[in-house]
N, C-alpha and C positions, 0 to 999 in steps of 0.2 A: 717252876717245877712241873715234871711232867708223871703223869703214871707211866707204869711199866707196861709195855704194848701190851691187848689182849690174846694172851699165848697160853699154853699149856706144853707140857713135856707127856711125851705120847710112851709110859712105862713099859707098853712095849718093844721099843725102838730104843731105849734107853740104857745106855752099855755100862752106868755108873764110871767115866772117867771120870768124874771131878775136874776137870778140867771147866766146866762154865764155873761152877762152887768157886774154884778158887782162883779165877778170873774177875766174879762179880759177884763177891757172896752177900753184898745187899738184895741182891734179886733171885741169884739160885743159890737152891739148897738139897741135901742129902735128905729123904726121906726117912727117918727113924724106922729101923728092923726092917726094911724096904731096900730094894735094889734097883733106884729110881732115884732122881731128882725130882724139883718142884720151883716154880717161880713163888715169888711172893708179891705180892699186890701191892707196891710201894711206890712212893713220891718219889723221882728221878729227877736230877738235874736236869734239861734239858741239853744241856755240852754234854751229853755221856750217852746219849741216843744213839750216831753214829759205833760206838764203842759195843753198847749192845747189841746192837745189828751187826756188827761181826760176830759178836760172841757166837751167839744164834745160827749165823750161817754157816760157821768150824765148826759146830756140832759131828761129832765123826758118827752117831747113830741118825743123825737127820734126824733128831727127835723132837725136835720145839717145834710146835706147829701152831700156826696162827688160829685163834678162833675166829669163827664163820656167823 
C-alpha cells in the first residue's frame, strides 16, 4: 500500500466537476456547503498510482497541485 501523493486541490482553480469524485472517490471528495473538492489522506494500492496520475492530470481546472 501506498499513500496518496502529497497534494492538495487548490479551491480556487477548482470548477467542482465531480469528475475526480467519481473517478476515485476513495481519494476525492466534495467539500460539504463548499464548492471545492479535497483529497483524503488514504492507503493506496500501489497498481492504482498510475490511475491517479491521470486523474490529477484531466483535472479541467488544473487544480490538484502537488505540495512543495
Amino acid at each position: 500500500m501506498s499513500r496518496a501523493p502529497g497534494s492538495h486541490v487548490d479551491p480556487e482553480l477548482c470548477t467542482e466537476c465531480n469528475e475526480r469524485s467519481e473517478a476515485m472517490p476513495a481519494v476525492f471528495r466534495k467539500v460539504e456547503d463548499e464548492e471545492f473538492a479535497e483529497i483524503h489522506d488514504v492507503d493506496l494500492d500501489e497498481s492504482r498510482l498510475p490511475e491517479l496520475q491521470k486523474v490529477m492530470t484531466e483535472c479541467p481546472g488544473h487544480a490538484i497541485r502537488r505540495r512543495k
